[in-house]
C-alpha positions in Angstrom: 52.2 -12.7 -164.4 49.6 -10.5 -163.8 46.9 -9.2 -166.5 48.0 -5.8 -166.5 51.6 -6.8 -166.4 50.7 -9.4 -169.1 48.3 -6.7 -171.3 51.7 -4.2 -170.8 54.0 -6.8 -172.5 52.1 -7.0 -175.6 50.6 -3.4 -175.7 54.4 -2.5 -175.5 55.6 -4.2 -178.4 52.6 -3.8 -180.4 53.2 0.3 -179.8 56.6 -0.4 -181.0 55.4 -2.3 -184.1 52.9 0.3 -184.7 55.1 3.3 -184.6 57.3 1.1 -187.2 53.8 1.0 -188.7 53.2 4.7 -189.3 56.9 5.2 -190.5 56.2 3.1 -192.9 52.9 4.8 -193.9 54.1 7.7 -194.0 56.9 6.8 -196.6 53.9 5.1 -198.6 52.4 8.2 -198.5 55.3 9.9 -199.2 56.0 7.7 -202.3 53.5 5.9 -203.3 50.5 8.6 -202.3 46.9 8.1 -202.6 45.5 7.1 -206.0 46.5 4.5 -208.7 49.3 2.3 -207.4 47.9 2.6 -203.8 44.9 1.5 -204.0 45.4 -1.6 -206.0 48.4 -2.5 -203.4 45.8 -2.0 -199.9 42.9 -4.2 -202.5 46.1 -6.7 -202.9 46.9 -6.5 -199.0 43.0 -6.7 -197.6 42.9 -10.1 -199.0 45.7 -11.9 -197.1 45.4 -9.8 -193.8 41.5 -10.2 -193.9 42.4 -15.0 -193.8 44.9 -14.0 -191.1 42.6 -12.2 -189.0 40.5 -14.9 -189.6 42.0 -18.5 -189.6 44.9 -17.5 -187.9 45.3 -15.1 -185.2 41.6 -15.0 -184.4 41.0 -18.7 -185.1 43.7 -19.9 -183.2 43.4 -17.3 -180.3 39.9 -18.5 -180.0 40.3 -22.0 -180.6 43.8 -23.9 -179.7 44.6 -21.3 -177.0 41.6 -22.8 -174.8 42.1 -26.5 -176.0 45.8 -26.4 -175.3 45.4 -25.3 -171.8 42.6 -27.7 -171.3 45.0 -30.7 -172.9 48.2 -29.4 -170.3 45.6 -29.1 -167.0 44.4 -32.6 -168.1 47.7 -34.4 -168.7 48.9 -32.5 -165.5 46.0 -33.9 -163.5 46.7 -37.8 -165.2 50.2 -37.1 -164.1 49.8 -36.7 -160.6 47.3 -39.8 -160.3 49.6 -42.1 -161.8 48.0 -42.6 -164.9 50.8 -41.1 -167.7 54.3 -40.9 -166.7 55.0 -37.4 -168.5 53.6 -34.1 -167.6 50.5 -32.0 -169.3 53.1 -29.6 -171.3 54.0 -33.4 -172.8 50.2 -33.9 -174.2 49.9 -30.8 -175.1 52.6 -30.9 -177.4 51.2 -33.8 -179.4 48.2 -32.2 -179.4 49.7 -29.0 -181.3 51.7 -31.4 -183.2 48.4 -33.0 -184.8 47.2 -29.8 -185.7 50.4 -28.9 -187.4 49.9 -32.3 -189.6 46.6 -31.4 -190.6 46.6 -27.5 -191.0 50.1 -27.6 -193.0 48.3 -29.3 -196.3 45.7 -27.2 -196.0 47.5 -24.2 -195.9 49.6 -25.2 -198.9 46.6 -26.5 -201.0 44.4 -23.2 -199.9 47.3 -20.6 -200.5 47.5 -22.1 -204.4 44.0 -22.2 -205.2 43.7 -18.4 -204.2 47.0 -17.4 -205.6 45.4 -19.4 -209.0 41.6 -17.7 -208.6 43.5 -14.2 -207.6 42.0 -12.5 -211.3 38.2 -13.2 -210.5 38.9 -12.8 -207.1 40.1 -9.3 -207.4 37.0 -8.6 -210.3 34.6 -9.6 -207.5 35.6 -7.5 -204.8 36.2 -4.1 -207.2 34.1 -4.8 -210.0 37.6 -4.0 -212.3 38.0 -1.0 -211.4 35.4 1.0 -212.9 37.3 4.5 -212.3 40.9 2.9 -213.1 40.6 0.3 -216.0 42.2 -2.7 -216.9 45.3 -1.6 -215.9 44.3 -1.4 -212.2 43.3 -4.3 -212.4 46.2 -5.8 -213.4 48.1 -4.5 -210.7 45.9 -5.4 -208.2 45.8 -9.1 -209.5 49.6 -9.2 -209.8 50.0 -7.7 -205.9 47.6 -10.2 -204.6 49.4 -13.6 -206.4 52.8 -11.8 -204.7 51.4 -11.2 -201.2 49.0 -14.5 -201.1 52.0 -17.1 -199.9 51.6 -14.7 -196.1 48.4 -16.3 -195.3 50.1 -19.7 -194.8 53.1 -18.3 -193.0 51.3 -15.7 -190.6 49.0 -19.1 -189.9 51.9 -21.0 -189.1 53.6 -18.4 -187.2 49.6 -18.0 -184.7 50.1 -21.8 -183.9 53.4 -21.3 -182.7 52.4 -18.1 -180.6 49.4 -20.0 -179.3 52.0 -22.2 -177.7 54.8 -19.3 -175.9 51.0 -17.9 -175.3 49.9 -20.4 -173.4 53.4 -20.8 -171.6 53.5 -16.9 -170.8 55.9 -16.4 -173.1 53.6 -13.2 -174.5 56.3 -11.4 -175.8 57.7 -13.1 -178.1 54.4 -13.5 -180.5 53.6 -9.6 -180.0 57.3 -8.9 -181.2 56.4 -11.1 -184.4 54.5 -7.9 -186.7 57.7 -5.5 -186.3 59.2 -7.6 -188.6 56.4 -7.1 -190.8 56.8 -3.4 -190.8 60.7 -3.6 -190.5 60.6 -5.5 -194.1 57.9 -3.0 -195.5 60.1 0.3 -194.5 63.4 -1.4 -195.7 61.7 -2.0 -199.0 60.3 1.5 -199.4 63.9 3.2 -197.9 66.3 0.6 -200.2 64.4 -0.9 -203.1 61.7 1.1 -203.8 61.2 1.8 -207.7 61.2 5.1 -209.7 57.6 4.8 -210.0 54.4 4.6 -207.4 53.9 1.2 -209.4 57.3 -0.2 -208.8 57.5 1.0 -205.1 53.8 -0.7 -204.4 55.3 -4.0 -206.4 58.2 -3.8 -203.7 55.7 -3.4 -200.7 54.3 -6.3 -202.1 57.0 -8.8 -202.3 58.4 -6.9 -198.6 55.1 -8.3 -197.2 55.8 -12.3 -198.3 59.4 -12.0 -197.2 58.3 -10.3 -193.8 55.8 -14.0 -193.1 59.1 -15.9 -193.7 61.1 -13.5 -191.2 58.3 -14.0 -188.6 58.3 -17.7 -189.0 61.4 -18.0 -188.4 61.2 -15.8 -185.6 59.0 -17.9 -183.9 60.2 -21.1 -184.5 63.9 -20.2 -183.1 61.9 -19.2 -179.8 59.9 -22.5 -179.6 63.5 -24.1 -179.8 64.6 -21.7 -176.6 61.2 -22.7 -174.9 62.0 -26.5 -175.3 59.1 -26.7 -177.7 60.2 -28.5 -181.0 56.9 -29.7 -182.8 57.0 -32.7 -185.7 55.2 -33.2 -188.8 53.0 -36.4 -188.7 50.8 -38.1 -190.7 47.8 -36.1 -191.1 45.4 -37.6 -188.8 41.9 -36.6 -187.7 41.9 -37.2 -183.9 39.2 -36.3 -182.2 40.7 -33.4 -180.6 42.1 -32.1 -184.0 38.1 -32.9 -185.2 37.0 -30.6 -182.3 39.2 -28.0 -183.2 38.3 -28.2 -186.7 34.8 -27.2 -185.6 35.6 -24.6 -183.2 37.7 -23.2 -185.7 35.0 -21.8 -188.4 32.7 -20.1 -186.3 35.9 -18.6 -183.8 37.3 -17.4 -187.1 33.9 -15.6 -188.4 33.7 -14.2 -184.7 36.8 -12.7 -184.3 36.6 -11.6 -188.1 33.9 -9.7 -187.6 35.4 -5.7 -187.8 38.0 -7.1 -190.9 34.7 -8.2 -192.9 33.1 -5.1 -192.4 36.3 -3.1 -193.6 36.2 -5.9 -196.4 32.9 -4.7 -197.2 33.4 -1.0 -196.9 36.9 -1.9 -199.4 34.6 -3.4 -202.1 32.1 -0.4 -202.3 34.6 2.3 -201.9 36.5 0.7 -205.2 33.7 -0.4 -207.3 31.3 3.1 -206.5 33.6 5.7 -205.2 36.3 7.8 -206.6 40.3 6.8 -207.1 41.7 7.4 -203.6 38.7 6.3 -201.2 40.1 3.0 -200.9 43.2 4.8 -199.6 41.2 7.1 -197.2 39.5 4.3 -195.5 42.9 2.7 -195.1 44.8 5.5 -193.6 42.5 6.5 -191.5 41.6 3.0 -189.8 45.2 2.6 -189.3 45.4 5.3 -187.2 41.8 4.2 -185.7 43.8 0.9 -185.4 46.7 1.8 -182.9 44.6 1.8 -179.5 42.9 -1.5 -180.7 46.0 -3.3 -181.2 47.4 -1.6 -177.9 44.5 -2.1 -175.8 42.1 -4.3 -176.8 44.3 -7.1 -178.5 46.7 -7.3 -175.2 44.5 -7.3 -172.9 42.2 -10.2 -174.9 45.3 -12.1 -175.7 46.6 -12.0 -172.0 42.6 -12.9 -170.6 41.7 -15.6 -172.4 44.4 -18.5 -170.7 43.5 -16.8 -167.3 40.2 -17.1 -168.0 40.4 -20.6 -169.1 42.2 -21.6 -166.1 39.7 -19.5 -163.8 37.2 -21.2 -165.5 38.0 -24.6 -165.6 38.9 -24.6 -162.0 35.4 -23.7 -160.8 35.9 -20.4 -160.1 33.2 -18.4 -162.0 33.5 -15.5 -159.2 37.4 -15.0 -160.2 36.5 -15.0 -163.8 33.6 -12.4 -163.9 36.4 -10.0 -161.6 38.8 -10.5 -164.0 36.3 -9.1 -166.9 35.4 -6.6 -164.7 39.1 -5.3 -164.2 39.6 -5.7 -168.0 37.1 -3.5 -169.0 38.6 -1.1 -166.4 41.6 -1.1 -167.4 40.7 -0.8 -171.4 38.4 2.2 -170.9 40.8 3.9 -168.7 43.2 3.5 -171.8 40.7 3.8 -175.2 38.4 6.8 -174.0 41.0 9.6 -174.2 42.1 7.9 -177.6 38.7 7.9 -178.9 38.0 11.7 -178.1 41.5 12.6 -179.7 40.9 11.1 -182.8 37.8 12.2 -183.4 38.3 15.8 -182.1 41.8 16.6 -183.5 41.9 13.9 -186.6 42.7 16.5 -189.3 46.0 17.8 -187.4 47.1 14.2 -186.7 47.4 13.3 -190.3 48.5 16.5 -191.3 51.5 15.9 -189.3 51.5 12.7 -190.0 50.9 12.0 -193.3 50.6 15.5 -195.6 53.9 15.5 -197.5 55.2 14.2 -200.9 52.7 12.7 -203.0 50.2 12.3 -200.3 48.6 16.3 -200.5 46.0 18.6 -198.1 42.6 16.9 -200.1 44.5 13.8 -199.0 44.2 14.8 -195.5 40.9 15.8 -195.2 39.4 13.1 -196.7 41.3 11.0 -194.7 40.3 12.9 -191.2 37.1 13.1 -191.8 37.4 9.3 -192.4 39.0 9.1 -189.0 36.5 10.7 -187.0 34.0 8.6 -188.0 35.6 5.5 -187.4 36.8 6.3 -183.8 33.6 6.7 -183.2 33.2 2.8 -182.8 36.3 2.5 -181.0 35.3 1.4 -177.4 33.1 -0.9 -179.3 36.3 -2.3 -180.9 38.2 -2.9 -177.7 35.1 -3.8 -175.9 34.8 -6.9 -178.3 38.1 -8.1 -177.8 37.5 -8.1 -174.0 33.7 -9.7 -174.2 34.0 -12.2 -176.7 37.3 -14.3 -173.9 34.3 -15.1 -172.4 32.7 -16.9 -174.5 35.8 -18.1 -175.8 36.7 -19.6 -172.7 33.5 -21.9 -172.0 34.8 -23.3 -175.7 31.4 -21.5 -177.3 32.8 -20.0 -180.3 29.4 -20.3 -182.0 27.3 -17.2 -180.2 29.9 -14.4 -181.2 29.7 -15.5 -184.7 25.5 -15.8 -184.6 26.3 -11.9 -183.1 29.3 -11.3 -185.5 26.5 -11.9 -188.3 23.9 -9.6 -187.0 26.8 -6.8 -186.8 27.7 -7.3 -190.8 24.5 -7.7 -192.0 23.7 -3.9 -190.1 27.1 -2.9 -191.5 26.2 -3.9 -195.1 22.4 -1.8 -195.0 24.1 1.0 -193.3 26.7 1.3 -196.2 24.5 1.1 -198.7 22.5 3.9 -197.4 25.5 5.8 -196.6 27.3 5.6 -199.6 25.8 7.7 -201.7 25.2 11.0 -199.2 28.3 10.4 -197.6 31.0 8.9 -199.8 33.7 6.9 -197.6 32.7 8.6 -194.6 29.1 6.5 -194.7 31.3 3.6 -195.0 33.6 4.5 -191.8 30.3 5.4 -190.0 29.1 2.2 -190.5 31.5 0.0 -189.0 31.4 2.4 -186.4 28.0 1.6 -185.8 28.1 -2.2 -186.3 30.5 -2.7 -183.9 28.5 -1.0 -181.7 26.0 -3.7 -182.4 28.2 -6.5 -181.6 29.6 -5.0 -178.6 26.2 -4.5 -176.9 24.9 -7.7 -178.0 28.1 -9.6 -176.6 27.4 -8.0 -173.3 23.9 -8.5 -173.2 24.3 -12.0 -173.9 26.8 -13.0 -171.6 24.5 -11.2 -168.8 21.4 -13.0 -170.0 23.6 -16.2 -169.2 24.6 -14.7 -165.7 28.4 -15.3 -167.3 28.9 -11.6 -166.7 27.5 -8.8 -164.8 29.0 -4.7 -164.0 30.2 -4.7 -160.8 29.8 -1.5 -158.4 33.7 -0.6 -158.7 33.2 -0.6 -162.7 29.8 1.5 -162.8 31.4 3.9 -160.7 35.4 4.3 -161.7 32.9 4.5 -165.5 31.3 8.2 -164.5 34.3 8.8 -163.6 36.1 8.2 -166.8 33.8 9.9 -168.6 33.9 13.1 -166.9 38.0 13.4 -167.6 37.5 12.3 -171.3 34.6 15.2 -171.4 37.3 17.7 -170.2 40.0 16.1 -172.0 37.7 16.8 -175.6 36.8 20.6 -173.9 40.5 21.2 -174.2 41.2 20.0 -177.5 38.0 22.1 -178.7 40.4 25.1 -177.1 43.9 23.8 -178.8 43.3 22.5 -182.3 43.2 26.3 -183.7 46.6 26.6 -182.1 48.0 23.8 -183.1 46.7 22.7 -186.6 48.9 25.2 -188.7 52.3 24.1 -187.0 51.3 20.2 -188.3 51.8 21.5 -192.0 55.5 23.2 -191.5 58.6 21.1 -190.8 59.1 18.0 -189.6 60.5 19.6 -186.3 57.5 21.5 -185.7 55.1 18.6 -186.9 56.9 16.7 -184.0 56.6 19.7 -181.3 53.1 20.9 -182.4 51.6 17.0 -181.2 53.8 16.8 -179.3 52.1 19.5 -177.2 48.6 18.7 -177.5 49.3 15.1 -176.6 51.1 16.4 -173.2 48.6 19.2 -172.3 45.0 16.6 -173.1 47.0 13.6 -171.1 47.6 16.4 -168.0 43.9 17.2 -168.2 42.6 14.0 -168.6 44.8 12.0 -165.9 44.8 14.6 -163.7 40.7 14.6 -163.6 41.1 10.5 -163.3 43.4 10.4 -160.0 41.6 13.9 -159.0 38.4 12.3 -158.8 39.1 8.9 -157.4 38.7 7.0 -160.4 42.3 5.5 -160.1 45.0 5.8 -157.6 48.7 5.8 -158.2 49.0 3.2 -155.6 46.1 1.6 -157.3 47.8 1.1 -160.6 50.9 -0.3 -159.1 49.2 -3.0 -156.7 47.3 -3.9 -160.1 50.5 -4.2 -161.9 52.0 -6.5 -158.9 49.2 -8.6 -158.4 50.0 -12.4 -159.4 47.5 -14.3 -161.2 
């Protein structure tokens, strides 16, 4: 399968699961709104998707993805010597089956101790609640005990998507999250409570219940795949020992953006006013939709090429590959990045301004938007440069970077906050990923790992130049547009409709126009076999 083809599989689910995603926002903004109840669900919420991000998808994307190809070449290689009988997928197995043994205790022991510390926990990231009292509080604590028990599921659900990864099965882990949103949007449409404090209780439990549907999800496609893993005897091998060490700094590397929104959480509830916790959250959502599209499937579909590539001795293959990626993922996130930041207060009108979510809502929320799409290339950039490290088994350099980034995030926020209210905190995660972005890239060049090749510095100007007329035209068409996002849902609907249509003519039509891609560019991309 080819990276594009691959990168299309996931970005095609994952736009599925994010339009779920948005419905389902916009019935919690519908229902729940932006104040009491919301903000002490999204405090609840940050915890357990902030250790996912961390020790499992990231972890294990940057960690057992690797290994496990490594283990499969290996065993292959033994195979056709005469040295083992059975094949790589064979020792590869074992391999993930060790893991299991060891990461399923700690999961269970890790989940427990948080779900018993979630009280202080919660105190130390909001400080109580200053503007919403004990009561806040309580909710909070009582949503994060609820939504904890994820953590160990979504974990357990990476190591089995590691796997179909790593056997091109890409789809079937990127169809995982629309469960997620699925259960979220049933529980807001069916059993959602006559208060904002009921519904957020049902988001809650929805989110628990949504880990055990993905589980199960995955573990029924293992079964189709062939792949039926055992629990052992916990056992430190030295491969699981390995692991264990590439595991910490992979998972503070890939972590890097979720601590900074950690970060920029805990200020806006402990010094800003009720609501800002919800702004930030809205408003990286929507900042999150290119990242998961682009960004996260193209990384995802890289890194076991780039393993393989790697392994084999070719380092030529590898730094083309890169190359192509970062093509392909600017082709895709500058538009994105210039529409969000130039039209962000008629998006979530349209999107978001009804029920108990009202207009002061919305533009805080935009303004929130603009400033974190902003940092959006950087975003997607990340996901593409950090493979590459990844994939020479250094996990360790993108965290040393990862911690440079925060610590500029953290002294940018508290500079910020005070002129700027949650905007200074959008800003600076902008900013800091930025940081890390540059420094990945500098780094791997430094190394001679990576280098811009002439077909990227020049297809580059020309992206540019159609994202520059792309933003000209929505400078023209937002004053036409924005007061059609307020009215009914049919005209919301039209009204974006529009202005998506007439920026993608402009800006496509500047790309094939000036040679920066060809139609029968994009389709011999699309065919080419790995």
């Amino acid at each position: 399968m080819s990276l594009i083809r691959a990168s299309a599989t996931i970005g095609g689910l994952t736009l599925i699961s994010r339009i779920l995603g948005f419905a389902r926002d916009m019935l919690m903004a519908r229902f729940v709104g932006a104040g009491f109840a919301s903000d002490a669900f999204l405090i609840a919420w940050r915890l357990p998707n902030l250790f996912r991000a961390l020790f499992a998808e990231g972890a294990f994307s940057a960690a057992f993805v690797p290994m496990f190809n490594r283990t499969v070449a290996q065993g292959d290689g033994a195979r056709e010597k005469g040295a083992v009988p059975e094949g790589g997928l064979a020792a590869g197995l074992k391999f993930a089956e060790e893991v299991l043994s060891v990461l399923l205790p700690i999961l269970i022991a890790f989940t427990v101790i948080m779900m018993l510390a979630a009280g202080p926990i919660v105190w130390t990231m909001t400080g109580g609640f200053p503007d919403g009292g004990p009561d806040k509080f309580r909710l909070a604590t009582e949503y994060t005990r609820i939504t904890f028990p994820y953590l160990m599921l979504i974990s357990l659900v990476s190591l089995l998507g590691g796997i179909l990864n790593s056997l091109n099965r890409f789809w079937v882990n990127a169809a995982a999250p629309i469960l997620l949103n699925i259960c979220l949007i049933v529980g807001l449409v069916f059993f959602r409570g006559h208060t904002d404090v009921e519904t957020a209780r049902t988001q809650a439990i929805a989110v628990t219940v949504s880990g055990a549907m993905q589980l199960l999800w995955l573990i029924l496609a293992c079964w189709q795949a062939g792949v039926r893993l055992r629990i052992r005897l916990p056992r430190l091998t030295p491969e699981v020992k390995t692991l264990l060490k590439l595991i910490g700094p992979a998972a503070l590397g890939a972590g890097a953006v979720q601590f900074n929104l950690l970060i920029s959480t805990t200020l806006a509830a402990r010094f800003l006013p009720e609501g800002s916790v919800s702004y930030l959250y809205y408003a990286d959502r929507l900042n999150q939709l290119p990242l998961g599209l682009i960004g996260i499937g193209v990384g995802t579909a890289m890194l076991p090429s780039l393993s393989r590539q790697l392994g084999g001795g070719d380092t030529q293959k590898a730094m083309d590959t890169q190359n192509r990626a970062i093509e392909l993922v600017l082709l895709l996130t500058l538009p994105c990045t210039a529409g969000l930041m130039v039209s962000a207060m008629p998006l979530i009108r349209a999107l978001l301004q009804h029920g108990a979510f009202n207009a002061v809502d919305t533009f805080a929320s935009a303004q929130a938007l603009a400033a974190f799409s902003l940092g959006l290339p950087a975003y997607v950039l990340i996901k593409v440069l950090t493979p590459g490290f990844y994939a020479r088994a250094d996990t360790r350099t993108p965290v040393r970077i990862a911690l440079v980034a925060m610590l500029v995030n953290l002294v940018l926020n508290l500079i910020l906050i005070w002129p700027l209210a949650h905007v200074g905190l959008a800003l600076s995660t902008a900013v800091s990923a930025w940081v890390n972005a540059g420094l990945l890239y500098w780094t791997l060049h430094r190394r001679a790992h990576f280098g811009i090749d002439a077909r990227l510095r020049r297809t580059g100007v020309r992206l540019i130049a159609a994202t520059l007329a792309m933003t000209a035209l929505l400078f023209a068409i937002n004053p036409w547009i924005d007061p059609y996002t307020g009215r009914s849902l049919i005209e919301r609907v039209v009204a974006i409709s529009v202005m998506m249509a007439a920026a993608g003519v402009v800006y496509f039509g500047v790309v094939f126009g000036s040679g920066a891609y060809s139609v029968a560019g994009l389709k011999a991309l699309f065919k080419r076999k790995r």
